[in-house]
ZAMARGU-4260 file (C-alpha; in steps of 0.2 Angstrom, whole numbers, plus 5000, padded with zeros to 4 digits):
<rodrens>
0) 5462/5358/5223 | 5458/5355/5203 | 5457/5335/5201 | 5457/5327/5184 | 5441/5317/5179
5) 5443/5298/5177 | 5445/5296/5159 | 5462/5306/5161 | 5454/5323/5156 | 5456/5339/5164
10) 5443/5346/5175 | 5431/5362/5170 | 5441/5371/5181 | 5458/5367/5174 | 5452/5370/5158
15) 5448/5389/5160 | 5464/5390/5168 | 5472/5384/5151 | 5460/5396/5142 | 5464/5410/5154
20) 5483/5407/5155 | 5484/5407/5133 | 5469/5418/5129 | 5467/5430/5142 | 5485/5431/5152
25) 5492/5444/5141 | 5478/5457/5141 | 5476/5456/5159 | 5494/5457/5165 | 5493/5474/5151
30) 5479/5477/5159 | 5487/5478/5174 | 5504/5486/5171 | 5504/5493/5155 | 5516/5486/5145
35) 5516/5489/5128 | 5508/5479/5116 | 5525/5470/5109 | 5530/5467/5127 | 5511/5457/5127
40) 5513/5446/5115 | 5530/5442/5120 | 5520/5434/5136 | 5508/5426/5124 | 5522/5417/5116
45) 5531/5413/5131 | 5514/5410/5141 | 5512/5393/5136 | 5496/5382/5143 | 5511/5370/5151
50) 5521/5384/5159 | 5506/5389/5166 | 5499/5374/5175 | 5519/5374/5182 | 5516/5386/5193
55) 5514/5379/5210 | 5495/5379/5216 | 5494/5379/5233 | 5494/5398/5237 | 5502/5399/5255
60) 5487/5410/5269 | 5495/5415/5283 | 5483/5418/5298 | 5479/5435/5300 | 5488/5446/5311
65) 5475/5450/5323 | 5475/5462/5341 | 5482/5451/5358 | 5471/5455/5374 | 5487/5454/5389
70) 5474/5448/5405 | 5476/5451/5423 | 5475/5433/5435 | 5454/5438/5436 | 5452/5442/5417
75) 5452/5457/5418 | 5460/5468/5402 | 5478/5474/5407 | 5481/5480/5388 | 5479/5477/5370
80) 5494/5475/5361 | 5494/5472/5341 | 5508/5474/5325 | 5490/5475/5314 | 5475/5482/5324
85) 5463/5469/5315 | 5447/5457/5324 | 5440/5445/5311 | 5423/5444/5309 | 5411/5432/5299
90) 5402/5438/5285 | 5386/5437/5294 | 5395/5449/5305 | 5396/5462/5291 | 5383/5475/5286
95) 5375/5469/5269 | 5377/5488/5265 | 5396/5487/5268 | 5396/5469/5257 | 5385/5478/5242
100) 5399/5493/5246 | 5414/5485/5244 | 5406/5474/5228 | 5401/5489/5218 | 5416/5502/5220
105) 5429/5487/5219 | 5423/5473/5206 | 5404/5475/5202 | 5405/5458/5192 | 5412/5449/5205
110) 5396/5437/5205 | 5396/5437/5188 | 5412/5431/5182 | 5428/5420/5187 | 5444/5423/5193
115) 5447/5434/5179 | 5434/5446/5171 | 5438/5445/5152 | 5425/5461/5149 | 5434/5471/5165
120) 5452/5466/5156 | 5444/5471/5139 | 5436/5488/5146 | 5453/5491/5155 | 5463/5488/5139
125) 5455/5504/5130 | 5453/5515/5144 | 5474/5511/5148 | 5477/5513/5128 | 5469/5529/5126
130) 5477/5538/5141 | 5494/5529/5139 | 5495/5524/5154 | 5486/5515/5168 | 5471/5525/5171
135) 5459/5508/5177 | 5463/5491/5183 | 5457/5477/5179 | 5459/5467/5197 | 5446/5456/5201
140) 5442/5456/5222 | 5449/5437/5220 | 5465/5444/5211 | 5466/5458/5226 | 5464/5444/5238
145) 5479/5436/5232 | 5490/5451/5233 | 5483/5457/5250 | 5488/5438/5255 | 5505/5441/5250
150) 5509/5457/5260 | 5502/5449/5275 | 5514/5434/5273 | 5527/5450/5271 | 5524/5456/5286
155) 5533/5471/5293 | 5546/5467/5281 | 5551/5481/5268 | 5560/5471/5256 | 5546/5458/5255
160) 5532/5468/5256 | 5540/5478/5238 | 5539/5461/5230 | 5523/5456/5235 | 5518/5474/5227
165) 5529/5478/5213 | 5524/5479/5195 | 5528/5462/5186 | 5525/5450/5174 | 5529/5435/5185
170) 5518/5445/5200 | 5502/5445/5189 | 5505/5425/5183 | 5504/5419/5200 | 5492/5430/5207
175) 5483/5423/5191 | 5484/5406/5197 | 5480/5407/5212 | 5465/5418/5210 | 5458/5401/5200
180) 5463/5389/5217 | 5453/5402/5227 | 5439/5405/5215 | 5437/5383/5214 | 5439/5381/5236
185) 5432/5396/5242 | 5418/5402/5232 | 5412/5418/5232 | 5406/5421/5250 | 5420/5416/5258
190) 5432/5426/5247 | 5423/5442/5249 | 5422/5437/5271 | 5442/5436/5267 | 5442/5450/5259
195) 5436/5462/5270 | 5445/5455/5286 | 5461/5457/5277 | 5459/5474/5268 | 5467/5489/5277
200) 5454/5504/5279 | 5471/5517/5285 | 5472/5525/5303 | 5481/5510/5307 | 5466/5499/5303
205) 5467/5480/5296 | 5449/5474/5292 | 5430/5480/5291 | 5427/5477/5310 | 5444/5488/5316
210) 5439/5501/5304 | 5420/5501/5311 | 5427/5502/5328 | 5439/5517/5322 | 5430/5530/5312
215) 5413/5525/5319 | 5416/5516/5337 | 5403/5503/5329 | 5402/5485/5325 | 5403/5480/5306
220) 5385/5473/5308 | 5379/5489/5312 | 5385/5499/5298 | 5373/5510/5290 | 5373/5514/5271
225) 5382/5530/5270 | 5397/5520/5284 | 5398/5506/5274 | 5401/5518/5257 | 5414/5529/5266
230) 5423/5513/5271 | 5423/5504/5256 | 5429/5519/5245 | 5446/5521/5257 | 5452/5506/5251
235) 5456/5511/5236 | 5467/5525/5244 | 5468/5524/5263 | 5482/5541/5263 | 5470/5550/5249
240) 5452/5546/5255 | 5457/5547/5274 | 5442/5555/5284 | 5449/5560/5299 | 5464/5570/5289
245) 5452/5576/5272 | 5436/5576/5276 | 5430/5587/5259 | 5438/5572/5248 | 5434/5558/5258
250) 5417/5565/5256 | 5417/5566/5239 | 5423/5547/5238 | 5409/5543/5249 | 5396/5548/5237
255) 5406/5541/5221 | 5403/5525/5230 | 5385/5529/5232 | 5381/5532/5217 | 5390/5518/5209
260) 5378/5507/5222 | 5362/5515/5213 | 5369/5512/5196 | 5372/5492/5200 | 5355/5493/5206
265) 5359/5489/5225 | 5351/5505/5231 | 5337/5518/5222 | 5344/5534/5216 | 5332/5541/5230
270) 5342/5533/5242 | 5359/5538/5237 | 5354/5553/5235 | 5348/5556/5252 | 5364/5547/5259
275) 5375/5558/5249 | 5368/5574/5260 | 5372/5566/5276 | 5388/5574/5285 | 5400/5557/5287
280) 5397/5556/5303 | 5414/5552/5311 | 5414/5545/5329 | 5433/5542/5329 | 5442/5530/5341
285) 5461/5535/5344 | 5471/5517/5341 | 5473/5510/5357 | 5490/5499/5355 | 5504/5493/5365
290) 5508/5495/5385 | 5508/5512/5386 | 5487/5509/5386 | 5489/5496/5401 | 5478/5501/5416
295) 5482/5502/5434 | 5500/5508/5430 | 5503/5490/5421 | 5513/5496/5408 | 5529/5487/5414
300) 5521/5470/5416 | 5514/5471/5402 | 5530/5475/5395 | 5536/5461/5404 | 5526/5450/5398
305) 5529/5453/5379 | 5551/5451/5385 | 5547/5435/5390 | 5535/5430/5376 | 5550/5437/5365
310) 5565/5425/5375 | 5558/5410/5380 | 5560/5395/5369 | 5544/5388/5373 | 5538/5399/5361
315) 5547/5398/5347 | 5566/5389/5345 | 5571/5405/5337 | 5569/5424/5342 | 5562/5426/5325
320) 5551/5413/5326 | 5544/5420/5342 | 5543/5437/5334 | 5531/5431/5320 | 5520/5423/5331
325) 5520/5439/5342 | 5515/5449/5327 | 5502/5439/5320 | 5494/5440/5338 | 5477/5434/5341
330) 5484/5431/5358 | 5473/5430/5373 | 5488/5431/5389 | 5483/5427/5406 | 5493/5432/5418
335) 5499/5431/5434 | 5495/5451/5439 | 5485/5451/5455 | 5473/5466/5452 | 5472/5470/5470
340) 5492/5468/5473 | 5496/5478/5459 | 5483/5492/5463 | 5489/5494/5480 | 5508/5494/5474
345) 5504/5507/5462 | 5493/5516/5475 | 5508/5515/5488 | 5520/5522/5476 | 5510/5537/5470
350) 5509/5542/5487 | 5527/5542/5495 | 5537/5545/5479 | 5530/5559/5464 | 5535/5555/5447
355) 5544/5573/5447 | 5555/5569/5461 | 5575/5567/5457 | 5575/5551/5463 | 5562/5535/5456
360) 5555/5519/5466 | 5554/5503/5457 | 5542/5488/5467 | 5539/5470/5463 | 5529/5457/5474
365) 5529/5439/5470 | 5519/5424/5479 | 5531/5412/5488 | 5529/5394/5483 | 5525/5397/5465
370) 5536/5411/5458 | 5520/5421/5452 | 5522/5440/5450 | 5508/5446/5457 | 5514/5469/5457
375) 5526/5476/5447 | 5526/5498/5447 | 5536/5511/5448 | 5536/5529/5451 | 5541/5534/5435
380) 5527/5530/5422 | 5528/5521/5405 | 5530/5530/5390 | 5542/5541/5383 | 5538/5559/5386
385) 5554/5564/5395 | 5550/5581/5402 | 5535/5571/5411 | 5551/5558/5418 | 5541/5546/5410
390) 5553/5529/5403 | 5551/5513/5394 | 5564/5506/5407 | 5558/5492/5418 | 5567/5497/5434
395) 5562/5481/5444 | 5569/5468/5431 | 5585/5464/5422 | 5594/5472/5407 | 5589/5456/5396
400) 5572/5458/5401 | 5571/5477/5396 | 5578/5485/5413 | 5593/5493/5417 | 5611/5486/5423
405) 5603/5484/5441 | 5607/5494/5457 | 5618/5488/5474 | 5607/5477/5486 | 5615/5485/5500
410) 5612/5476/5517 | 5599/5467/5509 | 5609/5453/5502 | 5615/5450/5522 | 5602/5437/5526
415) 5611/5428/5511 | 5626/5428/5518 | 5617/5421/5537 | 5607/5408/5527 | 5623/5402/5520
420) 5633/5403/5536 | 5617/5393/5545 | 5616/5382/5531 | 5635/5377/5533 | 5633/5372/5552
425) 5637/5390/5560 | 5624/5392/5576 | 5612/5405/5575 | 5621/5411/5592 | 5637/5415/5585
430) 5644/5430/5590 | 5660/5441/5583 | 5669/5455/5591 | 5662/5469/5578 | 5669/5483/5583
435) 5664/5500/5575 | 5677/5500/5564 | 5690/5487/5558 | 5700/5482/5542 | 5692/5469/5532
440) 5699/5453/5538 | 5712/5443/5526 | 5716/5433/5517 | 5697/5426/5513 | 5692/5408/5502
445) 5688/5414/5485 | 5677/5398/5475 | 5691/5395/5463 | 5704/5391/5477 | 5711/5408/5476
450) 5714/5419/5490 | 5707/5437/5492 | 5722/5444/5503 | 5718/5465/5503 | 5726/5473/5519
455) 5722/5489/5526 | 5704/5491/5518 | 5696/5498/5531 | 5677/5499/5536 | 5664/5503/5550
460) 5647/5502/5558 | 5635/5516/5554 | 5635/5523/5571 | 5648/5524/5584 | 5639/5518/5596
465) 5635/5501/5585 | 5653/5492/5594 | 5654/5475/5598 | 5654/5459/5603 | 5637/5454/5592
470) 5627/5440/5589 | 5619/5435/5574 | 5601/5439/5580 | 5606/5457/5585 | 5617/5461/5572
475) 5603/5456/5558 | 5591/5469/5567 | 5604/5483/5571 | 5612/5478/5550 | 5629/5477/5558
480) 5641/5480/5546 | 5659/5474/5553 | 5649/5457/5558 | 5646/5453/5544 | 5663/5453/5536
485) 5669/5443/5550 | 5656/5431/5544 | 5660/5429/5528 | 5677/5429/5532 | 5676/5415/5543
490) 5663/5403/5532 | 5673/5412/5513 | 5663/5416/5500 | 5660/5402/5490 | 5645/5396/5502
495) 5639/5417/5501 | 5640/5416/5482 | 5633/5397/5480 | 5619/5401/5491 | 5613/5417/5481
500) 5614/5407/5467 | 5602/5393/5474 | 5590/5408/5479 | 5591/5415/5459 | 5602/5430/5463
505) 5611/5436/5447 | 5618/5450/5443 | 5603/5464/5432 | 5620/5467/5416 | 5621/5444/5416
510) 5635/5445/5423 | 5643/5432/5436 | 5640/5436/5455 | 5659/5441/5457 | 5669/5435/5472
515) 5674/5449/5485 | 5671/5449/5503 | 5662/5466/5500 | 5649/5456/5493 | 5642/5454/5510
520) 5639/5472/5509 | 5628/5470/5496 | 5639/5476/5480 | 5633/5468/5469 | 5619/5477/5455
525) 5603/5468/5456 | 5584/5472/5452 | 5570/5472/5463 | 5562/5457/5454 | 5577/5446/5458
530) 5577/5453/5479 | 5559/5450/5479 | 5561/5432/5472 | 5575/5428/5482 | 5567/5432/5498
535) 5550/5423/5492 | 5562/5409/5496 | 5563/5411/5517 | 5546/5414/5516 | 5543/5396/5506
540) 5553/5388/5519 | 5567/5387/5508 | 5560/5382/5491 | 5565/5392/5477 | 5551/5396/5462
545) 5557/5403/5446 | 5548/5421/5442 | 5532/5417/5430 | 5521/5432/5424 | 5511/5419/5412
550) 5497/5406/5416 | 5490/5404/5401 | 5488/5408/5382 | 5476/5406/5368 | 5478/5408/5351
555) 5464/5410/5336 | 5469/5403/5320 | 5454/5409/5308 | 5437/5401/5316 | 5447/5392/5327
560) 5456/5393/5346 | 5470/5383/5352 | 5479/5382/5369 | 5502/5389/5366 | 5510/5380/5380
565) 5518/5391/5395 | 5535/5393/5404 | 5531/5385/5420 | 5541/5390/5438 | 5552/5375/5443
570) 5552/5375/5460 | 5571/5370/5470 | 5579/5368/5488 | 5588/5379/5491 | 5591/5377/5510
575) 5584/5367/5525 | 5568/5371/5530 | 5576/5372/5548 | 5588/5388/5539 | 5572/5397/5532
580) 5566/5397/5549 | 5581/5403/5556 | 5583/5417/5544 | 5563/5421/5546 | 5566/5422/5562
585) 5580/5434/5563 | 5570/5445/5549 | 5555/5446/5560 | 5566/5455/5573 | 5569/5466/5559
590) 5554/5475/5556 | 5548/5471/5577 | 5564/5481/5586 | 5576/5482/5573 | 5580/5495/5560
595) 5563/5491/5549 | 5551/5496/5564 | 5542/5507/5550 | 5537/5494/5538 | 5530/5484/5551
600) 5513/5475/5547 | 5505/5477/5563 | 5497/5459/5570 | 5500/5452/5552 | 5516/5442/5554
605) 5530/5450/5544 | 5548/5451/5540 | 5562/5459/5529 | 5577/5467/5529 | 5583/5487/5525
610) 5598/5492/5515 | 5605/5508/5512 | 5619/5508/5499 | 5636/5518/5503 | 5633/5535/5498
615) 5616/5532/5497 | 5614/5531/5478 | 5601/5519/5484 | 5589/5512/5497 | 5579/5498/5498
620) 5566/5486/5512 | 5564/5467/5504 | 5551/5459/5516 | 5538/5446/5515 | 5523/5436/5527
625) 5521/5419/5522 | 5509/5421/5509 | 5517/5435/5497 | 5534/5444/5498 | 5539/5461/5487
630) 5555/5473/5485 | 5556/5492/5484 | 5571/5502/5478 | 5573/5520/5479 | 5585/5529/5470
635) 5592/5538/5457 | 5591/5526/5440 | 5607/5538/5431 | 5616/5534/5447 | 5618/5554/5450
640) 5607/5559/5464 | 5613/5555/5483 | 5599/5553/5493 | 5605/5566/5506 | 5598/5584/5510
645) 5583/5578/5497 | 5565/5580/5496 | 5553/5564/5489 | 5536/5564/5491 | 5534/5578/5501
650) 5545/5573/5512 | 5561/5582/5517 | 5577/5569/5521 | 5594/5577/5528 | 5598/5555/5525
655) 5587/5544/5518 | 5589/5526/5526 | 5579/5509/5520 | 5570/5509/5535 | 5563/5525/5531
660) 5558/5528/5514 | 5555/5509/5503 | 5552/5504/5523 | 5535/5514/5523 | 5532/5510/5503
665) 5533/5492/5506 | 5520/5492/5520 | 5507/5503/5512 | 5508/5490/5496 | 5508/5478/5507
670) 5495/5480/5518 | 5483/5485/5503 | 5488/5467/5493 | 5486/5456/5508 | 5467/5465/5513
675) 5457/5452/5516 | 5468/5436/5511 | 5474/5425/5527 | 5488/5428/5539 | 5498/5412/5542
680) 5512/5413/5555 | 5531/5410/5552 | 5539/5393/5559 | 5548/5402/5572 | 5565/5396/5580
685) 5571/5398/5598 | 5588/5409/5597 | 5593/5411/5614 | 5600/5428/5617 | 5619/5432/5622
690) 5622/5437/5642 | 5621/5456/5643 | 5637/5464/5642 | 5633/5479/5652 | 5648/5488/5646
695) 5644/5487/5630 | 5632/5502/5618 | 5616/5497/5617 | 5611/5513/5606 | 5598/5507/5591
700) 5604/5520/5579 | 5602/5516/5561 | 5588/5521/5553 | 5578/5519/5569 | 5590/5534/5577
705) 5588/5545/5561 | 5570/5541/5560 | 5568/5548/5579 | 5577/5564/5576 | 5566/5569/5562
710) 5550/5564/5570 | 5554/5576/5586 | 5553/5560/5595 | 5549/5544/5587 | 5543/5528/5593
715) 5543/5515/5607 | 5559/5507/5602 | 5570/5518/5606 | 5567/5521/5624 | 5567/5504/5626
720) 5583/5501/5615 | 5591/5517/5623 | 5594/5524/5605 | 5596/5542/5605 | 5586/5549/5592
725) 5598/5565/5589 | 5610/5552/5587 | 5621/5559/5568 | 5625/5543/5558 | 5642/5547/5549
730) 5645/5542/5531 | 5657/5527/5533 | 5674/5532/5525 | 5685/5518/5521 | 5698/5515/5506
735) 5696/5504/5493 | 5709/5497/5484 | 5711/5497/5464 | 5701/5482/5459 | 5693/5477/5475
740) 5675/5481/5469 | 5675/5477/5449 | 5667/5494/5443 | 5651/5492/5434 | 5640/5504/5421
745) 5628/5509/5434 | 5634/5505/5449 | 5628/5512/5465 | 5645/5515/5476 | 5660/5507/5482
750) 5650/5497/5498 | 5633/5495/5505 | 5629/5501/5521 | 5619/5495/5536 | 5601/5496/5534
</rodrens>
């Protein structure tokens, strides 16, 4: 900053900025932009030493945008993401060839003179008067500076990056100005280090060491002399000099700038000469930018990651104010991503379901007691080639977070509904009548006090043989469906509804969970990442964790790093730890003898649920061990494809269950994220079983039954079940009534099936 001397004088400083702003202003502003001569000294008049030293002198410098490194929980890159591909350097960083480069094509005075060089505005003057026109500038690299300055602080702004640029006198006063403040508190090295981090080289390339790494997959120290003169003569014109695009007059540029180097004495003719031969030498690196470069099939947690960056207060009060800090980047993002998890997820889903298939599979795994997202993949890879069904549609999360409006749960939202009936005092022994098919029992207990009170909507098991009476522990495994709407019949929904809530079960479109006895059935649209969470929460005992994907951030401001604060999970009851258990314990049974036999974990401790959606638009298996739980969905994301008479993977399906297609998905991802980590045990509870009611079908059915008939055969649980595994499963056919079910965007059906 200029300071006056004690006696009340002006510093030396100042006093070349008086001379410059009287004697000097209007020859280099025509200099600059050619007005005629009577328009110049109408400046001169105007352009009074005390108008002048008005101007404000604190010329505002943003930090430079710079590339953000997205991590994995190891350290490991995930992706590089950037709105300017730039990574500033120090100038003992830079080639001295690329320094002596830049000085002699751009400003070869620039040690020489101030912020303004009177014999470059002078020179400028006659060349500009005798072509008419502007045929030379008279810019010093400090005067450059300042205009590069102000398009940064534009940013991706059109409006304000035209007035940083556009051709006025008011333009060329300040960045006057302020070329003097940087000239006095910057001095010349660090002007020219500035410089040439913030100068853009084209190809998408912001700064010397970018434009290294891109036409020469170098470091700026290593430049040679014939790099640093092709670099250094883009600037001028990044489109017209571009290498890669024209070599023959990027070429040519190239050795203007060499010879301009022999002529300033930086280099012998000899040498330029010799260097002028040399082909240019391109080693060209293709910009690597955004999630569609994320390894490991990351691309949707990266994408993830940048959502939440986008919408979460902590960064910024405003989504604006988030956004310009996301732009300017410099970010290096830990996450939570588990390298291992997220490779065998990937894995897993590569090898049941083929990106070409008619029908996708979204998976997600978080760690319970924290809310850390450890997998996140789907079948359908990021990007936006269509014909290869690639998407930029996160199919695990919600709409707000870059997915889609969400898919019906199916029977998977029935351990709610038991977690909310045991929570509420209802033994773990109770049974119901359940017979194979029934009207849905009225009226019910809505939240608000109002009565649902729909007769004749009629519904049934999946099998025929799936009749009644039931208790709770054999209706989870067998996925029951008439004993579940006796159940929440009998407790109302409010406690359902209140429950889910407590687990973080919402709606993927932000809508409110709505208030049907269906919802039992799993009607409501949700996302893999919201099932996976909520189920974390059985596995924690019944403590709910927010989802994270961040632990930590950095940020570099110039030559220095500083810590961004995080969203952080907060952790809630959501039940007793005596109802987890319950619940655990009747998922266990599940995946041991129930209709999730084939996502079984072998002696690892394990449970979950299946769900098979009406219609079977869509099938999922949500399981978990104590130590991680995940979601996988399968289905059609335009809400077109049934899942019947259907190949995935390879594999021919007359019916596609949850126990037989996310059932296998889930265990192969599993089983490869939990190699090697411990295998804690569940906190069982005893749940005495009904007498036998030797009257009664005891035929497994389900997905089990379907499962047997298509492996000529099947497994040890049907013969002790007495399942029949030619057994055909109907498609339930019951009426629903106008409004029953609100209708949604991209629902999945009118009720969710057994599992």
């Amino acid at each position: 900053m200029s300071k006056k001397r004690s006696g009340g004088g002006l510093s030396p400083t100042q006093q070349a900025a008086k001379f410059l702003g009287v004697s000097v202003l209007a020859g280099a502003v025509m200099a600059g932009i050619a007005l005629p001569a009577a328009g110049a000294l109408g400046l001169a008049a105007k352009g009074s030493v005390e108008s002048f030293d008005e101007l404000p002198t604190n010329l505002k410098t943003p930090p430079l945008s710079q590339r953000t490194t997205i991590l994995d929980s190891e350290g490991g890159t995930i992706a590089t993401v950037y709105s300017r591909d730039r990574t500033v350097v120090d100038l003992k960083n830079i080639s001295p060839y690329m320094q002596k480069a830049i000085v002699a094509i751009e400003d070869s005075r620039f040690y020489q003179h101030g912020a303004v060089d009177l014999k470059g505005v002078l020179r400028a003057l006659n060349k500009n008067a005798q072509s008419g026109g502007v045929s030379q500038g008279a810019s010093t690299l400090t005067q450059q500076l300042v205009k590069n300055v102000a398009v940064e602080e534009a940013g991706d702004d059109p409006t304000k990056v035209a007035e940083a640029t556009q051709q006025t006198i008011g333009r060329k006063i300040r960045e006057l100005k302020y070329a003097i403040q940087l000239e006095e508190e910057l001095g010349k090295k660090k002007i020219l280090e500035n410089y040439l981090n913030i100068t853009f080289f084209g190809q998408q390339a912001y700064g010397v060491e970018a434009a290294s790494q891109r036409y020469f997959s170098t470091h700026a120290k290593n430049l040679n002399l014939e790099q640093s003169a092709l670099l250094a003569g883009i600037v001028q014109s990044p489109s017209r000099y571009d290498p890669v695009n024209d070599e023959a007059e990027a070429t040519k540029r190239r050795n203007t700038v060499l010879q301009r180097m022999a002529e300033v004495g930086d280099v012998s003719q000899a040498d330029a000469d010799k260097a002028k031969e040399q082909p240019l030498g391109l080693k060209v690196s293709k910009p690597k930018n955004g999630c569609i470069t994320a390894v490991k099939g990351a691309g949707f947690f990266c994408d993830y990651v940048r959502e939440v960056f986008l919408n979460d207060p902590v960064f910024g009060k405003t989504k604006e104010a988030r956004a310009k800090v996301w732009n300017q980047g410099g970010l290096t993002i830990k996450t939570t991503m588990d390298p291992q998890a997220q490779k065998s997820a990937q894995k897993s889903i590569k090898e049941h379901v083929y990106q070409d298939d008619d029908v996708a599979t979204a998976a997600t795994i978080v760690q319970p007691g924290t809310g850390k997202i450890l997998a996140m993949g789907q079948s359908r890879p990021y990007g936006i080639n269509n014909k290869k069904n690639e998407t930029t549609l996160n199919l695990s999360v919600n709409a707000s977070m870059g997915g889609g409006a969400g898919y019906q749960s199916g029977s998977t939202f029935k351990p709610i509904v038991a977690a909310a009936a045991i929570e509420g005092g209802m033994p773990a022994t109770k049974q119901y009548s359940s017979p194979y098919k029934m009207d849905y029992p009225s009226p019910v207990q809505l939240c608000d006090g109002k009565i649902w009170n729909e007769k004749g909507v009629e519904l049934t098991n999946e099998n025929t043989s799936e009749a009644g009476p039931y208790s709770l522990k054999e209706a989870t495994a067998k996925s029951v469906n008439t004993y579940y709407v006796q159940l929440i019949s009998d407790i109302g929904v409010c406690p359902v509804t209140e429950m889910a809530t407590k687990m973080g079960v919402q709606r993927a479109d932000g809508d409110k969970l709505q208030q049907r006895p269906s919802i039992a059935l799993g009607t409501q649209e949700v996302s893999p990442l919201t099932m996976a969470n909520a189920y974390a929460t059985f596995a924690s005992r019944g403590m709910y964790c927010t989802p994270v994907a961040i632990e930590s951030i950095t940020q570099r401001v110039g030559e220095k790093s500083k810590s961004l604060q995080v969203p952080k999970s907060t952790c809630s009851r959501a039940m007793s730890e005596t109802t987890a258990d319950t619940v655990n314990t009747l998922l266990k049974g599940v995946v041991e003898d129930g209709t999730g036999t084939q996502a079984g974990l072998g002696s690892r401790p394990s449970a979950g649920k299946t769900g098979t959606t009406d219609e079977r638009f869509a099938a999922w298996f949500v399981g978990y061990t104590p130590n991680m739980a995940g979601a996988v969905w399968v289905g059609d994301p335009a809400h077109k494809r049934k899942m019947q008479n259907i190949r995935i993977g390879g594999v021919w399906h007359e019916k596609v269950f949850g126990g037989d297609t996310p059932g296998p998905i889930w265990r192969d991802m599993m089983s490869g994220a939990l190699q090697g980590k411990d295998a804690p045990s569940f906190n069982l509870v005893n749940i005495p079983d009904p007498p036998k009611n030797d009257g009664k079908g005891d035929g497994d059915g389900g997905d089990n039954g379907d499962n047997r008939g298509n492996d000529n055969g099947g497994n040890d649980n049907g013969g002790n079940n007495g399942g029949d595994g030619n057994t055909t499963f109907p498609t339930p056919t019951f009426s629903i009534p106008e409004n029953f079910i609100q209708g949604t965007s991209n629902g999945n059906g009118n009720g969710g099936q057994r599992g």
